[in-house]
PATOR-849922 format. One record per residue (C-alpha): residue number from 0; x, z, y. Coordinates in steps of 0.02 Angstrom, whole numbers, plus 32768, in hexadecimal, padded with zeros to 4 digits. Each point is the difference from the previous one (the first is absolute). Layout:
BEGIN
NODE,nr,u,w,v
NODE,NUM,X,Z,Y
...
# end
This chain:
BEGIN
NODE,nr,u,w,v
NODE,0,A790,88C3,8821
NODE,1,7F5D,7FA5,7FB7
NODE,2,7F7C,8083,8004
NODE,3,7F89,8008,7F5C
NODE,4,7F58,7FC5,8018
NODE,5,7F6F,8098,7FF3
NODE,6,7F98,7FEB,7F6A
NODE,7,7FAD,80A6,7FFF
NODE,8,7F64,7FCC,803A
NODE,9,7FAB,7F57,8000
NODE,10,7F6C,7FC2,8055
NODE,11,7F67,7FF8,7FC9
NODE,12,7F98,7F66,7FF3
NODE,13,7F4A,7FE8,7FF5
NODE,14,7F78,809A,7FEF
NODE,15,8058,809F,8012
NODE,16,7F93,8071,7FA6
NODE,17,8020,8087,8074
NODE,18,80C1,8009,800E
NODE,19,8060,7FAE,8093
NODE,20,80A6,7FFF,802C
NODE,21,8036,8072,807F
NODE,22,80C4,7FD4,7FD6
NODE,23,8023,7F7D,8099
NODE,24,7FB3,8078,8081
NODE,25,808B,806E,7FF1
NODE,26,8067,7FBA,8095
NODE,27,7F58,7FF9,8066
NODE,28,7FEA,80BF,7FD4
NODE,29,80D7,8029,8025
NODE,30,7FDD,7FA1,80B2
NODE,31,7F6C,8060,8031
NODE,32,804E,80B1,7FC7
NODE,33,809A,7FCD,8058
NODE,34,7F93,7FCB,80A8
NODE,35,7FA3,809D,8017
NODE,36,8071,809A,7FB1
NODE,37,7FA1,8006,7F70
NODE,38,8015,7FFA,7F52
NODE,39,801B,7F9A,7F5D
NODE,40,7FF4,802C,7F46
NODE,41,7FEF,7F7D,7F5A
NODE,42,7FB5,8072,7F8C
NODE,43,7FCB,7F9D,7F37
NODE,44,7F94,8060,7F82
NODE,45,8045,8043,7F4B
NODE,46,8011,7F58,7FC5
NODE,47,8054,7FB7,8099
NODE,48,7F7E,7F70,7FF7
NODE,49,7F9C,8043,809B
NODE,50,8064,7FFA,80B2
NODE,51,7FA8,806B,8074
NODE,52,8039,7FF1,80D9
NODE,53,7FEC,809A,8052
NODE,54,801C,8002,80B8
NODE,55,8004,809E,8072
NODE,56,7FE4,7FDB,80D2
NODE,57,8010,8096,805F
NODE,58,7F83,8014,8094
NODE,59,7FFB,8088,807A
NODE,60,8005,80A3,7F70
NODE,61,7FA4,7F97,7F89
NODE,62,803B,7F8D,7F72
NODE,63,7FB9,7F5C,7FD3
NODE,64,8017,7FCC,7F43
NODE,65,7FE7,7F5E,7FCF
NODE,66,7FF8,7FD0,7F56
NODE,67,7FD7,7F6C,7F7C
NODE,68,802B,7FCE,7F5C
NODE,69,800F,7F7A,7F90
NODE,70,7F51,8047,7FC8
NODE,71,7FBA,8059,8088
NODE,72,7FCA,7FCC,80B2
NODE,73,8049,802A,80A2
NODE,74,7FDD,80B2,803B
NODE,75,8027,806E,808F
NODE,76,8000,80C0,801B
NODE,77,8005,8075,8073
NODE,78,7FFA,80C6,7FDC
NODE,79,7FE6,8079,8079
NODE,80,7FCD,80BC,801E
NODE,81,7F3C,7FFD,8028
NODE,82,7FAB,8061,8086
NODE,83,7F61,7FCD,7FC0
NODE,84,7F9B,7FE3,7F67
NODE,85,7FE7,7F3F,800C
NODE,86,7FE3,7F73,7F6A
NODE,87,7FE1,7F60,8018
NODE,88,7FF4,7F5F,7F9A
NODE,89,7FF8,7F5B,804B
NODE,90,7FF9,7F5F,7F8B
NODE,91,7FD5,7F51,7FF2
NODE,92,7F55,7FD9,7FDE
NODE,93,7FBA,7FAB,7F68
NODE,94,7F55,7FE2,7FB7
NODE,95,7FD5,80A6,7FBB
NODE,96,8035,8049,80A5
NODE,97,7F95,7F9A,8065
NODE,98,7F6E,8047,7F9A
NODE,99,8028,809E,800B
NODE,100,8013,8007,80C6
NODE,101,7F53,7FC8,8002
NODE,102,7FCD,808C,7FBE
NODE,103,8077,807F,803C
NODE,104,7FD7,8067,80AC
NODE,105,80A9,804C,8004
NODE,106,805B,7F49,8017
NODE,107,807D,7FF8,809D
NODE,108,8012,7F5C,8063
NODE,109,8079,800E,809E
NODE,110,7F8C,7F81,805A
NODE,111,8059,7F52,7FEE
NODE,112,7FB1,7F92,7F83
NODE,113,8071,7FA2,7FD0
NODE,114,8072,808E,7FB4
NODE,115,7F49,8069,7FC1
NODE,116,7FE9,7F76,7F91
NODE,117,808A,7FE7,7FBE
NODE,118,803C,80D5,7FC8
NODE,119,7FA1,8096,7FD1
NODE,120,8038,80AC,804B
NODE,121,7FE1,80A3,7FBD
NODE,122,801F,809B,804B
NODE,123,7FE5,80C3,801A
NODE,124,8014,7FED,80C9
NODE,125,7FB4,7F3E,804B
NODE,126,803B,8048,80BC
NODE,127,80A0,7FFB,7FBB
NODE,128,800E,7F4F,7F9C
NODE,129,7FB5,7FAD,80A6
NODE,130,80A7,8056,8063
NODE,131,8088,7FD3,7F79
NODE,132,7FB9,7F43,7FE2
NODE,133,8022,7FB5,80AB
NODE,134,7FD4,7F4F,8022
NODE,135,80B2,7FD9,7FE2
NODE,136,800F,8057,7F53
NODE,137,7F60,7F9F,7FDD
NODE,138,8036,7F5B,8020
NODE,139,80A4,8012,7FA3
NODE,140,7FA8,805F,7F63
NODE,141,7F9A,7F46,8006
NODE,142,8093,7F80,8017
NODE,143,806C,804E,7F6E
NODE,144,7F6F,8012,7F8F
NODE,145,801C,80B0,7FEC
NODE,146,7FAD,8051,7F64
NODE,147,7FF8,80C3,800D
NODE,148,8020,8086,8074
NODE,149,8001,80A5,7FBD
NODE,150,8016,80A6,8066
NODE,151,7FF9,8098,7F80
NODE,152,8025,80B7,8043
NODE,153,802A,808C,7F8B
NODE,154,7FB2,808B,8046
NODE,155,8055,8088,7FA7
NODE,156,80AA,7FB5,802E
NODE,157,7FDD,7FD1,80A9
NODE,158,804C,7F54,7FD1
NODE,159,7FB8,7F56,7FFD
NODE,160,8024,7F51,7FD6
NODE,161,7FD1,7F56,804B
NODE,162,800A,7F74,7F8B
NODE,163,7FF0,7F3F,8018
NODE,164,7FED,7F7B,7F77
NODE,165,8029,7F56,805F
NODE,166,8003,7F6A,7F73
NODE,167,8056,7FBE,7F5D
NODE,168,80BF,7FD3,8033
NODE,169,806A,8041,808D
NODE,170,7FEA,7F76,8071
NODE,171,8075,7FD3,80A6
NODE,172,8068,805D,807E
NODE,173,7F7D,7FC5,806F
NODE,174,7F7D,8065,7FBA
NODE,175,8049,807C,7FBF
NODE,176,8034,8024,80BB
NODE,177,7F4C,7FF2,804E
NODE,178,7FC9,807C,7F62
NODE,179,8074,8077,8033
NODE,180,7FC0,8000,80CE
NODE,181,7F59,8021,7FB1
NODE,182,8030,809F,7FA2
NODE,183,8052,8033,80A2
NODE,184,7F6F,7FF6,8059
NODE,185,7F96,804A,7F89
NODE,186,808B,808C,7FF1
NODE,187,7FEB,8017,80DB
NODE,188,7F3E,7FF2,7FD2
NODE,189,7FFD,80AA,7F7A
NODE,190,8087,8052,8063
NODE,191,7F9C,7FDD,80A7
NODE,192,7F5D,8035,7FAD
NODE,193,805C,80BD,7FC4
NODE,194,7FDA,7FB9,7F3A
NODE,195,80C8,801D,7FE4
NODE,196,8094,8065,803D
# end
């Protein structure tokens, strides 16, 4: 039996003005779901031009999505049932920012340069950022490049939502492993610190 060759999707060559093909991760994605009892779903948008990989790890009582798309980058979340009002935003710097913290008194550095340089944190509650971003977290947010953290709580709910925005593509298994320890241990880190039930 000869099997017919998959056409659907092609690659792309040269700039790709934002869209990048998430189609051959797909075993990658199966392998990892398979590995640690998690997950897989293909989802495409109304005009089944968009694939979009979602991925669900379970961890202790907690899930950990991960998602990308052919136009969006890879994400993870976490929600959980908050014990305490907390935000916090923690991003990559660029030039505006580095004007700004000059300026700013309520800026938060966790006390090794090399990562202060390189992210700005904002937060209700500094005594708390300094527990969850371990030295470990801190070197890992730096070798992948991460973009964004973002830890929002819904007061009213009593829910809250930790979001990461890691880069363009979905990269290896490699990584995508080593990202996943790092949500773990910032998971241990907000459970540890009574920020989540």
């Amino acid at each position: 039996m000869v099997k017919e060759k998959d056409t659907s999707k092609k690659s792309i060559k040269g700039p790709s003005f934002g869209y990048t093909d998430n189609y051959p991760k797909r075993e990658m994605w199966q392998e990892i779901a398979k590995e640690l009892n998690g997950e897989f779903k293909v989802k495409h948008n109304s005009g089944n031009e968009i694939e979009i990989h979602n991925v669900l790890i379970p961890y202790k009582k907690w899930s950990i999505e991960i998602s990308v798309s052919d136009t969006r980058p890879l994400k993870f979340q976490i929600s959980f049932l908050a014990s305490q009002d907390f935000k916090l935003t923690l991003s990559l710097k660029d030039f505006f920012d580095s004007i700004f913290e000059k300026f700013s008194k309520s800026k938060i550095e966790l006390g090794w340069k090399e990562f202060d340089k390189h992210y700005l944190i904002k937060s209700n509650r500094s005594d708390l950022v300094k527990k969850i971003f371990t030295k470990d977290i801190q070197k890992s947010l730096l070798k992948y490049n991460v973009y964004s953290v973002l830890y929002h709580t819904n007061s009213s709910a009593r829910t809250a939502e930790l979001t990461s925005v890691i880069q363009r593509g979905a990269g290896n298994k490699e990584l995508i492993y080593a990202l996943l320890e790092m949500h773990k241990s910032l998971i241990d880190n907000l459970e540890r610190g009574k920020i989540v039930r």
